[in-house]
N, C-alpha and C positions, 0 to 999 in steps of 0.2 A: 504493500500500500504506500505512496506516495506519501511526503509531507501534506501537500493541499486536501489528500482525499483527508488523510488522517484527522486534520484542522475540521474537515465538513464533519466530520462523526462525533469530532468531541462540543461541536457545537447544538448536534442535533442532539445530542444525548442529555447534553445544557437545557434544551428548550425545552424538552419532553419533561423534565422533571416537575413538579408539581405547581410549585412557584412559575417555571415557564408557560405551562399550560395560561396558567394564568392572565400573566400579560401577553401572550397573543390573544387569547380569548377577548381579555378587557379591550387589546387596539380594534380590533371587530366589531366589536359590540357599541365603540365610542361615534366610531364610523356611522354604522347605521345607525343609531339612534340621533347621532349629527343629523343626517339625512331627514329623520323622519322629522326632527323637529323644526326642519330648516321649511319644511314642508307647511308643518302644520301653523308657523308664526305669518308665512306669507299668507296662509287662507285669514288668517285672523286679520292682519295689515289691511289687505283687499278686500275685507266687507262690507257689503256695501248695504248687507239687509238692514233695517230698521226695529229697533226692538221695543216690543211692547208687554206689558203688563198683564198677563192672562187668568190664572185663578189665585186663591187665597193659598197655595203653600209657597212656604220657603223653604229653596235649599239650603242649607250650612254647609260649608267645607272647609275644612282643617287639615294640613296633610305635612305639621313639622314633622320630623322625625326625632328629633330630638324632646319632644315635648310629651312627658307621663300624664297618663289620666288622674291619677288620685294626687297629686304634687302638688302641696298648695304655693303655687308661684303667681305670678300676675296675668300671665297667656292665661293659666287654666280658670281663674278667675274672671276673666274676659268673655273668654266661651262661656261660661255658665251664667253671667249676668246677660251677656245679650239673647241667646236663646232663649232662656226664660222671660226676659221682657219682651220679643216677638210673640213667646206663648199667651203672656198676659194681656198684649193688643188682641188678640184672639185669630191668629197664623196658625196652623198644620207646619209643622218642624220636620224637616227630613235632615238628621244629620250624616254628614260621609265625613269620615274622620280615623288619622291613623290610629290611634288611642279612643277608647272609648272613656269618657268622663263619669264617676258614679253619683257627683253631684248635681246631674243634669238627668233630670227625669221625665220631662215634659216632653220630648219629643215624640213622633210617631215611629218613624224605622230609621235604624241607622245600619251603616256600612262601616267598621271598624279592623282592619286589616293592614299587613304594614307584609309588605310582599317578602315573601321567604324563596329567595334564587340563587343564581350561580351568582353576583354580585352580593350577594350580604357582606356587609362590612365595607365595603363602597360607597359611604353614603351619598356623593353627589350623581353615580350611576344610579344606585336604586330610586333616587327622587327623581329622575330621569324618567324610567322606567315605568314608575306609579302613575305616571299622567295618563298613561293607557287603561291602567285597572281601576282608577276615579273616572273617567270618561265610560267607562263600560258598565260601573255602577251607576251612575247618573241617567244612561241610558236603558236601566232595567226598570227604572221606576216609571210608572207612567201618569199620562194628565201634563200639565204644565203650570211650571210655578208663579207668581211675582213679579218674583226676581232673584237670581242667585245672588249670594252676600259669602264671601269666601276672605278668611283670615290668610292675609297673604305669608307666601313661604316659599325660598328657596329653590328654585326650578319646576315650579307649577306654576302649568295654567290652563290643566283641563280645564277647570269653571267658564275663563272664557272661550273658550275651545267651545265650549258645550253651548253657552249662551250665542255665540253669534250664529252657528247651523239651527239653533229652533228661536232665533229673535226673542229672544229673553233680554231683558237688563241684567248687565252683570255691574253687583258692588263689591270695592277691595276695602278690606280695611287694611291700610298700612301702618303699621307699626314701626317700620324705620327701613333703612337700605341693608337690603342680607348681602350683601357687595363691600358696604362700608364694616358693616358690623362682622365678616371672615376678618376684615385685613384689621381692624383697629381690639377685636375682642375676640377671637377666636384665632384661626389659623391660615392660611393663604389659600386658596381654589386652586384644585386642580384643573380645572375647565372651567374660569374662569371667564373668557370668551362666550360659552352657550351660556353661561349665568348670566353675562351681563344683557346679553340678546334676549333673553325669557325674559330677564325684569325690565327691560323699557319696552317689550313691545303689550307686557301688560299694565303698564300706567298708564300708557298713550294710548290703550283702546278700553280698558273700563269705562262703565255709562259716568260711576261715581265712585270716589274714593275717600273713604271716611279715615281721616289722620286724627291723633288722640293730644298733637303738639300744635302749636302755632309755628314752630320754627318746620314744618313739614312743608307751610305752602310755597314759600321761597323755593327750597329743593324741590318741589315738582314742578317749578314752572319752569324752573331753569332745566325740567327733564324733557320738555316739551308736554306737560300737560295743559288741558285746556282748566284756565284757572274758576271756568263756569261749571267745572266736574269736580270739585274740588271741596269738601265740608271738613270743617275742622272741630272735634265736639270731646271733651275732656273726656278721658273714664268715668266710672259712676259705683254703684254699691246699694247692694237689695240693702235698706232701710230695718223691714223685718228679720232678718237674716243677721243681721251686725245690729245688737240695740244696746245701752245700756241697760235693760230689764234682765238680760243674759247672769249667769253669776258663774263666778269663777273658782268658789271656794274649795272645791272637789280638786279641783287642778293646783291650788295653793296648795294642799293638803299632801298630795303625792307628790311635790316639788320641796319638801320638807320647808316651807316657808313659818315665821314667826310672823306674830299679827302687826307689829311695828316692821315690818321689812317692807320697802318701798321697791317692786318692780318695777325694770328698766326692760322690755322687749322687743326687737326687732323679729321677723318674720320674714323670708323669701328664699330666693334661688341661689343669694349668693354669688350673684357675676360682677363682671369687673366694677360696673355702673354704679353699685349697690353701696360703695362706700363704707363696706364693714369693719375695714381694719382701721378707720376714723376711730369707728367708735370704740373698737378693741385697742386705740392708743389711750383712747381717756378711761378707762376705767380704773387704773390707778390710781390718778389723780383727785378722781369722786370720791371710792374708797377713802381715801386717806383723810377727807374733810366730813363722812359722811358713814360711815361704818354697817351702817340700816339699810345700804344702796345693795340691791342682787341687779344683776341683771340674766336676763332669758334668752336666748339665743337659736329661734325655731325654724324647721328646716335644715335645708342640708344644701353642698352645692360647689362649686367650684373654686369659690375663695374661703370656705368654712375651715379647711387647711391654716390657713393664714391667721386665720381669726384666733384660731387654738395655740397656734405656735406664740404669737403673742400675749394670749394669756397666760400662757407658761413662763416667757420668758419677763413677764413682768410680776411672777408671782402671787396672782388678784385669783387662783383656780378656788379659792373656798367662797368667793362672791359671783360665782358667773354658773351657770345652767346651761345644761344643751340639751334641749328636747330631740333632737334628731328629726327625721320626716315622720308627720305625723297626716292621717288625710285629713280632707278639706274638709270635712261637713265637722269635722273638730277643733279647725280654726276660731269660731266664734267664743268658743269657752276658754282656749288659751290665752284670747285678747281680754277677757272679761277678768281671768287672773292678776293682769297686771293694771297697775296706776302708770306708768308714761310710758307711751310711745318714739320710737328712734325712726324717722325716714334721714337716712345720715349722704345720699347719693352725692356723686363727686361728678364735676365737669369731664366732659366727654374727651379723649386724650389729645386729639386734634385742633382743639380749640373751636369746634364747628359747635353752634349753641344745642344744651341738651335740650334730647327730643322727651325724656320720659314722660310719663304720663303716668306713674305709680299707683295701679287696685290698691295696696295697700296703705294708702296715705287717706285715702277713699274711706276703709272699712275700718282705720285707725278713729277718721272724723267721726262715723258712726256709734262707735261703741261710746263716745261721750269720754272718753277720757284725755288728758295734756297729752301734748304733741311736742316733739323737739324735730325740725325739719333744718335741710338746706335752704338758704335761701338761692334759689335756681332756679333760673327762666320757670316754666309753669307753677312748679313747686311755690315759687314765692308770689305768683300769679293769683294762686288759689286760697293761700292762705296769708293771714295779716298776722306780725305778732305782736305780741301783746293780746292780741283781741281774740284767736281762735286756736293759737299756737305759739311760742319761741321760736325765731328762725335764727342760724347760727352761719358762719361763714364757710361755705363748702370747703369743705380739707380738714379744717381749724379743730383740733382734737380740744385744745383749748377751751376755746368759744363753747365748743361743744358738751363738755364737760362742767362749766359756768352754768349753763342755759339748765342741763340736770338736775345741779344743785339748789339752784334759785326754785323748782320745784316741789325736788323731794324737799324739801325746806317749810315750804306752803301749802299747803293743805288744799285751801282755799283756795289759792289761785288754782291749781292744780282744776279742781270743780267748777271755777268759773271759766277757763278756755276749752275743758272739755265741752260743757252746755252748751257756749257758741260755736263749738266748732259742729255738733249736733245739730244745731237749727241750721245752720249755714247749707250741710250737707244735704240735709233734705229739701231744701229750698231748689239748690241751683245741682246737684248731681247723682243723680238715683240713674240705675238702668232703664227703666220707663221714660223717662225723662232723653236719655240718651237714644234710644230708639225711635223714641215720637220726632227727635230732628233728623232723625234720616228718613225716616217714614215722608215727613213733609219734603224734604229736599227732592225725592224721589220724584213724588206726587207731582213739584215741582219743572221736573225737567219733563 
């Protein structure tokens, strides 16, 4: 055998192996699925039907992959406050969704499936891939809805796919750029290219796109959206569901809490945005001026790591709590354990203005208890302090820390910013409330 042949066998032998299989398979498969989708954006680009408004259901579609059903984080809080207020307007709910949610009960059928193929573990091929088996579930259902209203995600877009062959209105809600948020809080695109081509060619042809920021309308218009398809409407929070009538005492109890012991609790996912290691910088500091100070620490999540190593390394582990993930229909009693609230979020790392829109600052207002927030773009928007809240300077473990103490210190104030921050909520941000303006916007176009 020759050198060159020899070279060709020890290559093929290379390929053949399990890991090669692999990446030939994957360049095939990126290939076609290019193709198909290159397909399917220009029928979307070039339609020219007209959509209209046909019977009384609504689709819902959800298709992160990354997103658990029982997690109490602020997506799945999302979903379960908007479906339920489409149910409460009196819509038929059909949800399609990778995760099925246990605190959403009101709908009629759902689809809940996360494909299991020779791509697992690929997640920007399998979310590729899924826009065939959401378009195939959408089209098993029959009659015709509304309007499709699809939580935007990552390389979908059966929804509109589906909406412009049967002339449906289709609405996005956007949450923020899964483009920006790979590169500035996750990890870089592997295809990168077909991501960016799915996400503009579905802002520029949804009927309406409900953003939860004000800094959202600037970025789509400069995406080429039409800024007359454009609604901007805060998050919101079931009223009944988050009250101060709740009690918490069962949860103090299995928290080994004393009755002088002032609860500090934050609540989420934990990602970069979230600003937890703020707060895990000042706990020391409170501690030491304030001795009665716990704080609670709920959920689980990507910076929770972070969180713990600094409570280690600053020695505060006999004043702090970690609940772990706990589900969502148990959230309302956690909150009702505690006296202040932390929404502690940090500037977005780009310097481009934060887009959040935090459920949980929402159902913090709710419960009727003090609030210690950032003061940042909506955050500080929403809330006044002094009056419904303490705002503290986004970073500032200091400030942050100050703003606690002046609390657990007052009793009274403590009662009087939770009460206002209560009537406030229900005044201007309930899910009813957030539904009925998309409803009318709708109505509108």
């Amino acid at each position: 055998m020759s050198l060159s042949n020899h070279s060709i066998m020890r290559l093929l032998n290379k390929l053949l192996t399990a890991r090669g299989i692999r990446k030939i398979t994957r360049f095939w498969a990126i290939r076609i699925l290019d193709g198909r989708i290159e397909c399917d954006l220009s029928f979307i680009k070039n339609s020219t039907s007209k959509a209209y408004c046909k019977g009384n259901d609504i689709y819902y579609l959800r298709s992160d992959f990354w997103l658990k059903g029982g997690a109490p984080n602020g997506a799945v809080a999302h979903t379960e406050g908007v479906v339920n207020a489409f149910f409460n307007k009196g819509y038929q709910i059909d949800v399609f969704s990778t995760y099925s949610i246990p605190s959403i009960k009101k709908y009629r059928s759902c689809s809940c499936s996360v494909p299991k193929g020779l791509f697992t573990g690929i997640s920007e091929i399998e979310e590729m891939e899924y826009n065939s088996q959401m378009y195939k579930a959408l089209l098993s259902l029959s009659g015709s809805p509304k309007f499709i209203y699809q939580r935007y995600s990552r390389n979908n877009y059966a929804g509109l796919l589906f909406a412009k062959k049967q002339s449906i209105p289709f609405i996005l809600e956007y949450n923020g750029s899964e483009l920006w948020m790979s590169k500035h809080w996750g990890k870089p695109l592997r295809y990168e290219r077909i991501a960016s081509q799915i996400e503009n060619t579905v802002l520029r042809n949804a009927d309406l796109i409900v953003g939860n920021a004000e800094a959202f309308r600037g970025e789509l218009i400069n995406k080429g959206v039409d800024p007359n398809r454009i609604v901007i409407i805060p998050n919101g929070v079931d009223p009944f569901k988050f009250s101060p009538e709740i009690h918490g005492d069962s949860i103090r109890r299995s928290l080994g809490l004393e009755r002088s012991d002032v609860l500090v609790s934050f609540i989420g996912s934990y990602g970069p945005w979230h600003g937890t290691e703020v707060l895990a910088n000042c706990i020391q500091y409170v501690v030491q001026h304030n001795n009665n100070v716990k704080f609670l620490f709920i959920g689980e999540g990507q910076r929770l790591s972070n969180v713990k190593e600094i409570v280690r390394n600053t020695n505060v582990e006999r004043f702090v709590l970690f609940s772990g993930m706990i589900d969502r229909d148990a959230v309302p009693e956690f909150l009702a354990a505690s006296d202040i609230f932390v929404s502690p979020q940090v500037p977005n790392p780009d310097g481009s203005p934060f887009f959040g829109s935090p459920t949980k600052l929402f159902e913090y207002m709710a419960m009727g208890k003090a609030i210690v927030a950032s003061d940042l773009d909506q955050i500080g928007a929403i809330l006044s302090s002094g009056k419904d809240a303490l705002l503290f300077t986004p970073g500032d473990s200091k400030d942050l820390a100050d703003k606690l103490l002046a609390l657990a210190n007052d009793s009274a104030l403590r009662l009087q910013l939770g009460m206002n921050a209560r009537a406030h909520v229900i005044e201007k941000y309930t899910w009813d409330r957030h539904v009925q303006m998309i409803l009318d916007k709708v109505d509108s176009l």
